[in-house]
C-alpha positions in Angstrom: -34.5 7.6 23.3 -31.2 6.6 24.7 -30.9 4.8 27.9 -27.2 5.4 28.6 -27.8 9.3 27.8 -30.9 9.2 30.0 -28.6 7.8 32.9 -25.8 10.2 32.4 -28.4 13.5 32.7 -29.6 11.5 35.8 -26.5 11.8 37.2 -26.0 15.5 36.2 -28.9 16.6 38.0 -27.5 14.3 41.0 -24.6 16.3 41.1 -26.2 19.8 40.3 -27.9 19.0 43.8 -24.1 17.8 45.3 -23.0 21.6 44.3 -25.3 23.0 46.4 -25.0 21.0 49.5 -22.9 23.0 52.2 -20.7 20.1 53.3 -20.0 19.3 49.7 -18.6 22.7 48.7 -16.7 22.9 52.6 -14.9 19.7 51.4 -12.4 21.5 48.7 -10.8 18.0 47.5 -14.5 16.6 47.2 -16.1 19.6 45.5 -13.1 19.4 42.9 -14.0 15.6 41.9 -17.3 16.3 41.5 -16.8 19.4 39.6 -14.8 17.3 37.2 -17.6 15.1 36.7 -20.2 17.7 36.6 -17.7 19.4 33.5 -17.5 16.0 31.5 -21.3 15.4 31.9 -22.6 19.0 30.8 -22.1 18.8 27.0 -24.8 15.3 27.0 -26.9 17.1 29.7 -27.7 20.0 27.7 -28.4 17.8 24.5 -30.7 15.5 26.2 -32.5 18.3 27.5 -33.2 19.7 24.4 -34.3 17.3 22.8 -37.0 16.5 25.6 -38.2 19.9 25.7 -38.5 19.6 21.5 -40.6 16.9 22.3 -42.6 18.9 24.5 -43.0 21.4 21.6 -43.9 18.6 18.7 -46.8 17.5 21.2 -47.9 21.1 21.9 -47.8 22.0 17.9 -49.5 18.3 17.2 -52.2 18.8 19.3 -53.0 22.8 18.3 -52.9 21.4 14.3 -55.5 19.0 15.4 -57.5 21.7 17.2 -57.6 24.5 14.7 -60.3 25.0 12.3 -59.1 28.3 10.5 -57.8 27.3 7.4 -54.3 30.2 8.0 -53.8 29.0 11.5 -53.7 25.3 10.1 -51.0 26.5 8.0 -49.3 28.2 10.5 -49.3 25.2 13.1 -48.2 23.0 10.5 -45.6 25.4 9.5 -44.2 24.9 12.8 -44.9 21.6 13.3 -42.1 21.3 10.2 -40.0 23.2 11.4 -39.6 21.8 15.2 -39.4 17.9 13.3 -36.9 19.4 11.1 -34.6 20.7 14.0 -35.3 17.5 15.9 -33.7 15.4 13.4 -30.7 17.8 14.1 -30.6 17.3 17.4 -31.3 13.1 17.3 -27.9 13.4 14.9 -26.1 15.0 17.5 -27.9 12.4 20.4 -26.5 9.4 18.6 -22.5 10.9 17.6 -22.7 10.9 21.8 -23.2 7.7 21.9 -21.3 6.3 19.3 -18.1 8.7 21.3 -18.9 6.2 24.4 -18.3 7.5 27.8 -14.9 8.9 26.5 -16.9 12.1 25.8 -18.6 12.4 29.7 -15.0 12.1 30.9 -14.4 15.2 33.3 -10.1 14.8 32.9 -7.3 12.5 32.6 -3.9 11.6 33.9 -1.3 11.6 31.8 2.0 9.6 32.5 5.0 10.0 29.7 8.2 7.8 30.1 11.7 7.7 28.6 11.8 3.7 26.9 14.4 2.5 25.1 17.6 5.0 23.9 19.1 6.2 26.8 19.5 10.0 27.3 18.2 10.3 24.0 14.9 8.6 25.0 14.8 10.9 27.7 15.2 13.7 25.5 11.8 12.7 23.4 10.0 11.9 26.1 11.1 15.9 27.3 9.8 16.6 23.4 6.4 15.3 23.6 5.9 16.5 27.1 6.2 19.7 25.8 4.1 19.0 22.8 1.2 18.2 24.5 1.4 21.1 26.8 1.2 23.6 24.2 -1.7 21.4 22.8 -3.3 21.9 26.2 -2.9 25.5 25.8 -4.1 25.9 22.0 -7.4 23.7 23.7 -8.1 25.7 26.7 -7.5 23.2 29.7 -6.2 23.3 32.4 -2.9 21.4 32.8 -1.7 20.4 36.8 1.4 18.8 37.4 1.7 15.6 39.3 5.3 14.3 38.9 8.3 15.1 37.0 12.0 13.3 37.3 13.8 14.7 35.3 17.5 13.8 33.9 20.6 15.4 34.3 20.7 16.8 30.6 17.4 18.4 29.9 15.3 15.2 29.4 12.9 13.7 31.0 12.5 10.2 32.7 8.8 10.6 33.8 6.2 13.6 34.2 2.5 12.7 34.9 0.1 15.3 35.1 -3.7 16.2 35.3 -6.1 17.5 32.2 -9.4 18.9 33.0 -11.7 20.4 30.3 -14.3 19.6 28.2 -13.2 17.5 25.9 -10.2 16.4 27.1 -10.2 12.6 27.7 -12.6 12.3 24.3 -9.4 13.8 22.6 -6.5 12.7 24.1 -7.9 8.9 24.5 -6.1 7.3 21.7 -2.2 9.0 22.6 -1.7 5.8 24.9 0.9 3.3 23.6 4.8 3.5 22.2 5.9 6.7 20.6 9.2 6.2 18.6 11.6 9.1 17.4 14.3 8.8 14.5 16.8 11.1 14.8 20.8 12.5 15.1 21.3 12.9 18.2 23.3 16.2 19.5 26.1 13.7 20.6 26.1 11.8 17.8 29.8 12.9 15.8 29.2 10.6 12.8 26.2 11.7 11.8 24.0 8.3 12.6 20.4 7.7 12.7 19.2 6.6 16.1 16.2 5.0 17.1 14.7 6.0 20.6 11.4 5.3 22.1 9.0 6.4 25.1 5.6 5.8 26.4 2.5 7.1 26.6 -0.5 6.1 28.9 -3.5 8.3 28.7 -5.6 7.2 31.9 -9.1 8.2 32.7 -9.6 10.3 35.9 -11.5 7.8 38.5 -15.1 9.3 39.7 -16.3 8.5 43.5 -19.2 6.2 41.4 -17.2 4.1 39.6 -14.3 3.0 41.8 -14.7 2.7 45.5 -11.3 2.8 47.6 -11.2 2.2 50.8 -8.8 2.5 53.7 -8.0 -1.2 53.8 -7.2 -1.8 50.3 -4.6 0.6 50.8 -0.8 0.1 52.6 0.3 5.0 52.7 4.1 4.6 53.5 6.3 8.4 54.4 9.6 9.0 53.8 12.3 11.8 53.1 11.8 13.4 49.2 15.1 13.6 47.8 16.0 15.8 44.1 18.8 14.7 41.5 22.0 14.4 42.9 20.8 13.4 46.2 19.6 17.0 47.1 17.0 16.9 49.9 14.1 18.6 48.9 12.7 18.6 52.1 14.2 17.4 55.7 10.8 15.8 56.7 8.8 13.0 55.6 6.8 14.2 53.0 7.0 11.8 50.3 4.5 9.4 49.4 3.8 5.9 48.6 0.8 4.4 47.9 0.1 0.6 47.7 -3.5 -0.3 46.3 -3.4 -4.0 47.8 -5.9 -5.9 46.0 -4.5 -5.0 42.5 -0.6 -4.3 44.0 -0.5 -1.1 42.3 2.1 1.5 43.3 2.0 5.3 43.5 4.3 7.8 44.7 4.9 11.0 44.8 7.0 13.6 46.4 6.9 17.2 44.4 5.0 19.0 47.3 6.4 19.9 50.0 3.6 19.4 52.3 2.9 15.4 52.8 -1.1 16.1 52.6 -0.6 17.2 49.1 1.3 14.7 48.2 -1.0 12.2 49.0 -4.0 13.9 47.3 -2.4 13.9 44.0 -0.5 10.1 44.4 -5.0 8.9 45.0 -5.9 10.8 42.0 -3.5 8.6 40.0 -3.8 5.7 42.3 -7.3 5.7 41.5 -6.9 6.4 37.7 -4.2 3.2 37.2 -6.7 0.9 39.2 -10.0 2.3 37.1 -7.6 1.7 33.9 -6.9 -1.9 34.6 -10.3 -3.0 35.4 -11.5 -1.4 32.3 -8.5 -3.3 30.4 -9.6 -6.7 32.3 -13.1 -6.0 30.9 -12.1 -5.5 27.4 -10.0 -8.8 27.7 -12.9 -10.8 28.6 -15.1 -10.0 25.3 -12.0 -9.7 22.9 -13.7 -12.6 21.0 -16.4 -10.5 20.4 -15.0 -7.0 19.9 -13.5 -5.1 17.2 -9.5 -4.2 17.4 -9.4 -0.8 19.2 -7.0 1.6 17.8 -7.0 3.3 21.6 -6.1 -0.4 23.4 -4.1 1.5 26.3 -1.1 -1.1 25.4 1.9 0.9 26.1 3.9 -2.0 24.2 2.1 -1.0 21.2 4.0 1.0 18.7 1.2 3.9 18.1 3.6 6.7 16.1 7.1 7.4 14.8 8.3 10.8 14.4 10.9 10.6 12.1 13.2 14.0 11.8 15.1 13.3 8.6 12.3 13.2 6.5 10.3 15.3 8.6 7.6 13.0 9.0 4.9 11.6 11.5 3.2 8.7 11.2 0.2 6.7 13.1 0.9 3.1 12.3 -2.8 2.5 13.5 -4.8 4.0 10.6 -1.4 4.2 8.3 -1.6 8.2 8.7 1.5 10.3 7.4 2.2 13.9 7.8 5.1 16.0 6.5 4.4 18.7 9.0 6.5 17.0 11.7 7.8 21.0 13.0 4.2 22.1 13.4 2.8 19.0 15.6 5.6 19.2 18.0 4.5 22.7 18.1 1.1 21.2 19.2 -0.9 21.0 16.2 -2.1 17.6 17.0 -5.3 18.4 15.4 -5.4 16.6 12.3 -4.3 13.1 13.4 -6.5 13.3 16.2 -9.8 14.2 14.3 -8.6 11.2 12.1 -8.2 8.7 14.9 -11.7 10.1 16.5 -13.5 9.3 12.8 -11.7 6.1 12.4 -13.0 4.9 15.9 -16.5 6.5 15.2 -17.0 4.4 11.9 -15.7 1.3 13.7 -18.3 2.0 16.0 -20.9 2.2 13.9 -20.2 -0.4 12.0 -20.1 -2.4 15.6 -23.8 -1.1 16.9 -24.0 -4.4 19.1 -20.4 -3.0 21.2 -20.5 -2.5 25.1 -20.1 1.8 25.0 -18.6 1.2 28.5 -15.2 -0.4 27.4 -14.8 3.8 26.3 
C-alpha cells in the first residue's frame, strides 16, 4: 500500500536475522547500532504486518461469503466481512499518520548537543537549565539518556553537554528542539535589578545507521592527546583524548570524558557520524527549497525557535506563535504540550504538501 513502509519492514526483518547471527551479537558496539535501528523500526513493522495479515482475513471472509449457501452462515460471513473492513480502515489511518511522520518516527536515537551562545556566564547558566530540562523529560518518557560530553563552567553552568537518546519515540519527539533558545531573566549577579537577555543552542541530530552513511578509514584523520579538566587538572596522565577529523566534509569531533581512549573514540564516531548524516540531509533540503514548504524543524541553530521569559513567566515558540504561562512546569520537563503542537503543525503541513520527499525527515 505504501512503498516506503514496505521497505522499512524489509529492513526489519533484515535486521531480525542480524540479531541472530553469532558474530553480530559477539561484536557489542555493532549489536548496539543495530539494536537502535531494530527499536526505531518496530512500531512501522508491527503496523504493516497487521494490516497484511487483515488482508489475508478480508480475502478468507470474501471468498467463504461467496461460497456459502445457508442463508445464517451468509449473515455470519458478512458479519465479519464488516467487521475486518471496519478495523482495516483503522489500521490504513494509522499506516498513513506514519508516513506523513517521515522517517523521523523509524529513528532508533539521537544526539543531542546544547551550547552556551550569547550572555556570558549567564548563557552558561541556561544552557545548564535546559540541559536539565530535558533530562527530566527523558525520564518522564522512558529513555534512556548516555552522556557524551560535558564542559562545564566554573560557576554551575554549562558551556557544552552532548549526549545520546535511545527509545521509541525519541527522535520523532525531540526533532523540532534544534535552533536558538533565548532566556530573559535577572541574573543572580545582577544588583540593579536588570532584565538580561542570554541565548544558547540547540541541535537535535539524528543517530547515523551503518545503511545510510558509510565511513571509512580514509575519510578519517583519529588524533590522541592528554585529557585535561577545568583549571588545568589532568584527568588522566595518558593519551586518551580524542579527535576526530571526518576529511571530506572537515568535520571535527572530540572527546575526552572516559578514561579509557577506546571509549572515547566509540562515542566521538557516534557523533562524528550523526554531524556528517545531519549535513547531507541539510544539503539535500537546500537543493529543493524551491519546491518545499518552510520547515518549522530546519536544524538552523541561528534560528531563534523559543524564549523563556522569567518575568512574566512565559514560554513562547516563535515558529507556530505558541505561548504558555506555565514557564515553572516545562523546565520541570513538561515539554508535552508544545511538542504535540509542533508535531500537529508539521503533520498538517505535510498533508497539505502530499507531493514532499518523506526523506528530508
Amino acid at each position: 500500500m505504501f512503498p516506503s513502509l514496505d521497505t522499512k519492514l524489509k529492513r526489519f526483518e533484515e535486521l531480525e536475522l542480524q540479531l541472530q547471527d553469532p558474530e553480530i551479537i559477539a561484536n557489542t558496539q555493532k549489536l548496539l547500532g543495530i539494536q537502535r535501528e531494530y527499536g526505531g523500526l518496530q512500531k512501522v513493522a508491527h503496523a504493516v504486518k497487521d494490516y497484511y495479515d487483515r488482508e489475508e482475513n478480508i480475502e478468507a471472509a470474501k471468498m467463504m461469503l461467496e461460497e456459502e449457501t445457508d442463508e445464517d452462515s451468509r449473515a455470519y460471513a458478512q458479519e465479519e466481512l464488516d467487521e475486518l473492513l471496519k478495523e482495516q480502515e483503522k489500521v490504513k489511518e494509522t499506516l498513513e499518520d506514519l508516513v506523513t511522520a517521515g522517517d523521523s518516527i523509524t529513528r532508533g536515537g539521537l544526539i543531542m548537543e546544547i551550547r552556551a551562545g550569547t550572555g556570558g556566564d549567564e548563557a552558561a547558566l541556561f544552557a545548564g537549565n535546559l540541559y536539565e530540562m530535558y533530562q527530566r523529560y527523558i525520564e518522564r518518557m522512558k529513555w534512556k539518556m548516555e552522556l557524551i560530553s560535558f564542559t562545564s563552567t566554573g560557576i554551575g553552568g554549562v558551556k557544552e553537554v552532548v549526549f545520546s537518546v535511545t527509545g521509541e519515540g525519541a527522535f520523532y519527539h525531540l526533532q523540532f528542539e534544534s535552533g536558538g533558545h533565548r532566556v530573559q531573566r535577572i541574573p543572580e549577579t545582577e544588583t540593579q535589578g536588570r532584565i538580561h537577555t542570554s541565548a544558547a543552542t540547540v541541535a537535535v541530530l539524528p543517530e547515523a545507521t551503518d545503511v545510510e552513511l558509510v565511513i571509512t578509514p580514509d575519510d578519517l584523520r583519529v588524533d590522541t592527546f592528554h585529557a585535561s579538566g577545568p583549571g588545568g587538572q589532568k584527568v588522566n596522565k595518558t593519551e586518551s583524548a580524542i579527535r576526530i577529523t571526518h576529511l571530506p566534509t572537515n568535520t571535527v569531533v572530540q572527546c575526552q570524558d572516559e578514561k579509557s581512549q577506546h571509549k572515547n573514540k566509540a562515542k566521538a564516531m557516534r557523533v562524528l557520524r550523526s554531524r556528517v548524516l545531519e549535513q547531507m540531509q541539510r544539503e539535500a533540503q537546500e537543493e529543493r527549497a524551491s519546491q518545499r514548504r518552510t520547515l518549522i524543524g530546519s536544524g538552523d541553530r541561528s534560528q531563534r525557535i523559543r524564549t523563556y521569559n522569567y518575568p512574566q513567566g512565559r514560554i513562547t515558540d516563535h515558529r507556530i506563535n505558541l505561548s504558555i504561562y506555565k514557564l515553572e512546569h516545562v523546565m520541570q520537563g513538561e515539554l508535552d504540550e508544545f511538542i504535540q503542537q509542533l508535531l500537529e503543525f508539521d503533520r498538517q503541513e505535510r498533508l497539505n504538501n502530499p507531493g514532499e520527499d518523506e526523506s528530508e525527515k
